[in-house]
C-alpha positions as protocol buffer text, in pm:
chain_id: "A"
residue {
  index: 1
  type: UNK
  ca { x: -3959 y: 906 z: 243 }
}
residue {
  index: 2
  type: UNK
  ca { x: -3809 y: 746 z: 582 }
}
residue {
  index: 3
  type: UNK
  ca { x: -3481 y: 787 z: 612 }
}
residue {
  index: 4
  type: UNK
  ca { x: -3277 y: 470 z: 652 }
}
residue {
  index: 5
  type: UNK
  ca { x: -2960 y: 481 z: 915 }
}
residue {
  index: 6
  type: UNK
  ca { x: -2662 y: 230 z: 770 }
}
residue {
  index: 7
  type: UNK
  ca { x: -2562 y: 22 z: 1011 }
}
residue {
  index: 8
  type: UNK
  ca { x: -2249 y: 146 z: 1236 }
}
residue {
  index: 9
  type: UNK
  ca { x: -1930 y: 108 z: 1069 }
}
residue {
  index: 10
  type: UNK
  ca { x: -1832 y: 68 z: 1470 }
}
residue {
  index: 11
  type: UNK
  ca { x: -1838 y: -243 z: 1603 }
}
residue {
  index: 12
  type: UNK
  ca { x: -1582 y: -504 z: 1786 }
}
residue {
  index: 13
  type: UNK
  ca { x: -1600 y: -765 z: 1507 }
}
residue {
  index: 14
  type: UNK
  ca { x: -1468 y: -446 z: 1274 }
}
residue {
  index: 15
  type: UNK
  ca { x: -1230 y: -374 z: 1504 }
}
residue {
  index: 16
  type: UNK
  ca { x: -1085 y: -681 z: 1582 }
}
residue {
  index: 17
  type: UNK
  ca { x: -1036 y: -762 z: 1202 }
}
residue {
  index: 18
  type: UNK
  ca { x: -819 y: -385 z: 1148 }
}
residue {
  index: 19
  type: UNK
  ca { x: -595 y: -564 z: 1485 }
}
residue {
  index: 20
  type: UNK
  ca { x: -517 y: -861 z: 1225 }
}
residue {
  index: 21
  type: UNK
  ca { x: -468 y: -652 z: 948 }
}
residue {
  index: 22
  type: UNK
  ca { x: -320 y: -340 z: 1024 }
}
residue {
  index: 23
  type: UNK
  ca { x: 119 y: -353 z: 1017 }
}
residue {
  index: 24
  type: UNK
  ca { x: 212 y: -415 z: 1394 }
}
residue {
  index: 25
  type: UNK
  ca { x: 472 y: -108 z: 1368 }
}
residue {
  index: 26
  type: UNK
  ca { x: 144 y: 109 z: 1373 }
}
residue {
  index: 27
  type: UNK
  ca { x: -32 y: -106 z: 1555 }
}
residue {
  index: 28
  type: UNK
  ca { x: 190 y: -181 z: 1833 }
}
residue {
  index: 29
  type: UNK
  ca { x: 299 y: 96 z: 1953 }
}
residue {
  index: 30
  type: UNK
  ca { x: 335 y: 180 z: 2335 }
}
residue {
  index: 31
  type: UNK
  ca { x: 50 y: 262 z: 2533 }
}
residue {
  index: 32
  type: UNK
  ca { x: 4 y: 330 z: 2915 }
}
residue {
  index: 33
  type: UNK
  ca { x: -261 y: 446 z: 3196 }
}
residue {
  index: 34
  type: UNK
  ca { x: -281 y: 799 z: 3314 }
}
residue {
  index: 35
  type: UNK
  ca { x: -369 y: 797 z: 3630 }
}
residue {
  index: 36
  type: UNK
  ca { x: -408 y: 1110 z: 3695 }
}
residue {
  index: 37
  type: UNK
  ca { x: -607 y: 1145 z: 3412 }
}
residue {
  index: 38
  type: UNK
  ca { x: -757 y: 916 z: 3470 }
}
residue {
  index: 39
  type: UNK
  ca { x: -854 y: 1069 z: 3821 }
}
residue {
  index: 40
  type: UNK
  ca { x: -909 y: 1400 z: 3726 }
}
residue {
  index: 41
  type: UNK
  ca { x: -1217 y: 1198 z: 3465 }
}
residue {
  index: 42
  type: UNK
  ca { x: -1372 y: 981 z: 3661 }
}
residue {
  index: 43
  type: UNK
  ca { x: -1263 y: 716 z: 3382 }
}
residue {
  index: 44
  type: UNK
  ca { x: -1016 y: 507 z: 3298 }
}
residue {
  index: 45
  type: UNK
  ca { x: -777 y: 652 z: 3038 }
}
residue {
  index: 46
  type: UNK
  ca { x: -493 y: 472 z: 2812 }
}
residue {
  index: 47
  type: UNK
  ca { x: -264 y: 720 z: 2637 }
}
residue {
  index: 48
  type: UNK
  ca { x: -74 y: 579 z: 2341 }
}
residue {
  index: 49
  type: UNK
  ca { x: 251 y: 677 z: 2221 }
}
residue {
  index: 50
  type: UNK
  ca { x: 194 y: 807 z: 1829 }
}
residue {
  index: 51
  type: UNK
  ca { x: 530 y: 969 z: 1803 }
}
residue {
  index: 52
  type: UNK
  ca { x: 703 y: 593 z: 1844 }
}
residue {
  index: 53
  type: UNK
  ca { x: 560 y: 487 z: 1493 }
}
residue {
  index: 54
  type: UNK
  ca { x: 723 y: 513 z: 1165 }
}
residue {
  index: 55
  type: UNK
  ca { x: 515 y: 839 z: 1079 }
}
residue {
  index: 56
  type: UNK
  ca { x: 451 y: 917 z: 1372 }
}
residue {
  index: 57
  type: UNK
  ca { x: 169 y: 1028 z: 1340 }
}
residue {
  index: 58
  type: UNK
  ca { x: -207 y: 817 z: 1408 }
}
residue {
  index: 59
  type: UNK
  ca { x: -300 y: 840 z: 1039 }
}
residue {
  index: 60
  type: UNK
  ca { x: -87 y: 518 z: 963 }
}
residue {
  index: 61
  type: UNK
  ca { x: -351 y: 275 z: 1103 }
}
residue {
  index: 62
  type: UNK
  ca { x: -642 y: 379 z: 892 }
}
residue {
  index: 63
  type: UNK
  ca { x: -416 y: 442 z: 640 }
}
residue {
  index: 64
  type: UNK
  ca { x: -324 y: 118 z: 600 }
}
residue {
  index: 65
  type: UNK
  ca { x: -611 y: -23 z: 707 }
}
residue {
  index: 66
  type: UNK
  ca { x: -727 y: 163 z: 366 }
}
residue {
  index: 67
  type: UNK
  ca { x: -455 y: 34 z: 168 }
}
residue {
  index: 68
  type: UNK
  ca { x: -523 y: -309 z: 247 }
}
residue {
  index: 69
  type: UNK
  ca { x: -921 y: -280 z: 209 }
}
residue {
  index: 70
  type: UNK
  ca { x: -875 y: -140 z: -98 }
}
residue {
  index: 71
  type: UNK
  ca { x: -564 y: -123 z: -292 }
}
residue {
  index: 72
  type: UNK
  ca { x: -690 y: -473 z: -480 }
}
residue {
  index: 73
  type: UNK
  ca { x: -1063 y: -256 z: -598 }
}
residue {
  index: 74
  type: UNK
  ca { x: -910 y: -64 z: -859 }
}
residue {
  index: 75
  type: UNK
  ca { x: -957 y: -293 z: -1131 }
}
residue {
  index: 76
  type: UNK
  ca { x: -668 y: -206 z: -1391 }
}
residue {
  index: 77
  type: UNK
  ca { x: -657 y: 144 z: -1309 }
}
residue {
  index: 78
  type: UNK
  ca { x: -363 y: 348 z: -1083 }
}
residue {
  index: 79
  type: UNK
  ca { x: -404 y: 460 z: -735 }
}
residue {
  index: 80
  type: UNK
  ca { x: -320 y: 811 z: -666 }
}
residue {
  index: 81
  type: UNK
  ca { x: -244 y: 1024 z: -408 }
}
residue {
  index: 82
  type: UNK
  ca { x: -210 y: 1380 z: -391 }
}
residue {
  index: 83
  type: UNK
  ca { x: -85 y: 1520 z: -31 }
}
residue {
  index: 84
  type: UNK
  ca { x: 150 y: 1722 z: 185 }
}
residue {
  index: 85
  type: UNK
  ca { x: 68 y: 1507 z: 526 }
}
residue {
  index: 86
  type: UNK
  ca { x: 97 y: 1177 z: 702 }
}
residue {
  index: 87
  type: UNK
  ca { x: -214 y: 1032 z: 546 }
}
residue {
  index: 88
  type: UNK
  ca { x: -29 y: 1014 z: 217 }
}
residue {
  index: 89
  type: UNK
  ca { x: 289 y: 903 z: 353 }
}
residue {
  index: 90
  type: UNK
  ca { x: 106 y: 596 z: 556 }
}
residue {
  index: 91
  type: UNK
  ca { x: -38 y: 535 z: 162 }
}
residue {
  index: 92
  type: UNK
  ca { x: 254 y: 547 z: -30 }
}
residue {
  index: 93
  type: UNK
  ca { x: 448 y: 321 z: 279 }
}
residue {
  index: 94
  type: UNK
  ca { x: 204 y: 58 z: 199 }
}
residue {
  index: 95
  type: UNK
  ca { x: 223 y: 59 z: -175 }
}
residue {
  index: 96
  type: UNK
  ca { x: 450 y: -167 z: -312 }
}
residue {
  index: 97
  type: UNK
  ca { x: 280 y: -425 z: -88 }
}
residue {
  index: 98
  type: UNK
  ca { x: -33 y: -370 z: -273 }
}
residue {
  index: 99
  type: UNK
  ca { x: -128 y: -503 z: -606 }
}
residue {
  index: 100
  type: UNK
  ca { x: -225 y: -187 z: -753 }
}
residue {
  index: 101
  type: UNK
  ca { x: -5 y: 31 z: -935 }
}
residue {
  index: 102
  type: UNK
  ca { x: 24 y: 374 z: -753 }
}
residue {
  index: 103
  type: UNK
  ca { x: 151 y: 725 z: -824 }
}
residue {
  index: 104
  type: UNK
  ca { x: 186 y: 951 z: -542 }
}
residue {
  index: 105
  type: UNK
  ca { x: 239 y: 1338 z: -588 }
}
residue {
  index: 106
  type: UNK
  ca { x: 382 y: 1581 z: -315 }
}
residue {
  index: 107
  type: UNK
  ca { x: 333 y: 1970 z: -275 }
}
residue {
  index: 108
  type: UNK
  ca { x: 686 y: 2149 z: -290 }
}
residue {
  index: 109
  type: UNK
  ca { x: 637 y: 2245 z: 110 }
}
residue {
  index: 110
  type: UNK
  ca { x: 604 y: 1899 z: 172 }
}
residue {
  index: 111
  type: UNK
  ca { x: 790 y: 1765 z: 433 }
}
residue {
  index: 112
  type: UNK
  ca { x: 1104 y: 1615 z: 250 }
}
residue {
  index: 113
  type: UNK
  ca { x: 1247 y: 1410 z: 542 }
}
residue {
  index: 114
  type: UNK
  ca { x: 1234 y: 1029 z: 503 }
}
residue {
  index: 115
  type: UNK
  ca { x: 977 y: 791 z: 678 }
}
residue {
  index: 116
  type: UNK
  ca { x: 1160 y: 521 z: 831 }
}
């Protein structure tokens, strides 16, 4: 049997759509040019500033990205998430933007401070 490669999930069109979708307070944050880096590669290199972002943490761009794909695909039932970590923060930060109902559920060494 041959095996058949999906296409790549990769792609500008793909990307440019997350820009539009994606909530500018992950998506904007700062970003600048090492050059010595940059140097030291051979390439140019952009560094951006994850610590500046609500979560502050990368996770809250695909996470929401996620959300917004699919928080409408549930079809009556409840989206739930289980975690101790950013991923499930960015989730549960998106939530009551999102037409399905949610539950989220934290470990007791969870971090217990606040997202902004």
């Amino acid at each position: 049997m041959p095996i058949i490669e999906p296409p790549h999930r990769l792609s500008l069109a793909h990307i440019e759509r997350a820009a539009t979708l994606i909530d500018p307070l992950f998506r904007d944050s700062p970003q600048f040019q090492c050059e010595p880096l940059s140097q030291a590669l051979g390439a140019s290199l952009t560094l951006k500033v994850e610590t500046l972002n609500p979560l502050r943490s990368f996770k809250g761009r695909g996470a929401d990205l996620f959300m917004h794909e699919n928080a409408s695909r549930p079809a009556g039932r409840t989206l739930v998430c289980a975690t101790a970590g950013n991923w499930g923060q960015a989730k549960v930060r998106r939530w009551p933007t999102c037409a399905a109902p949610a539950d989220g559920r934290w470990s007791s060494t969870a971090r217990r401070t606040p997202t902004r």
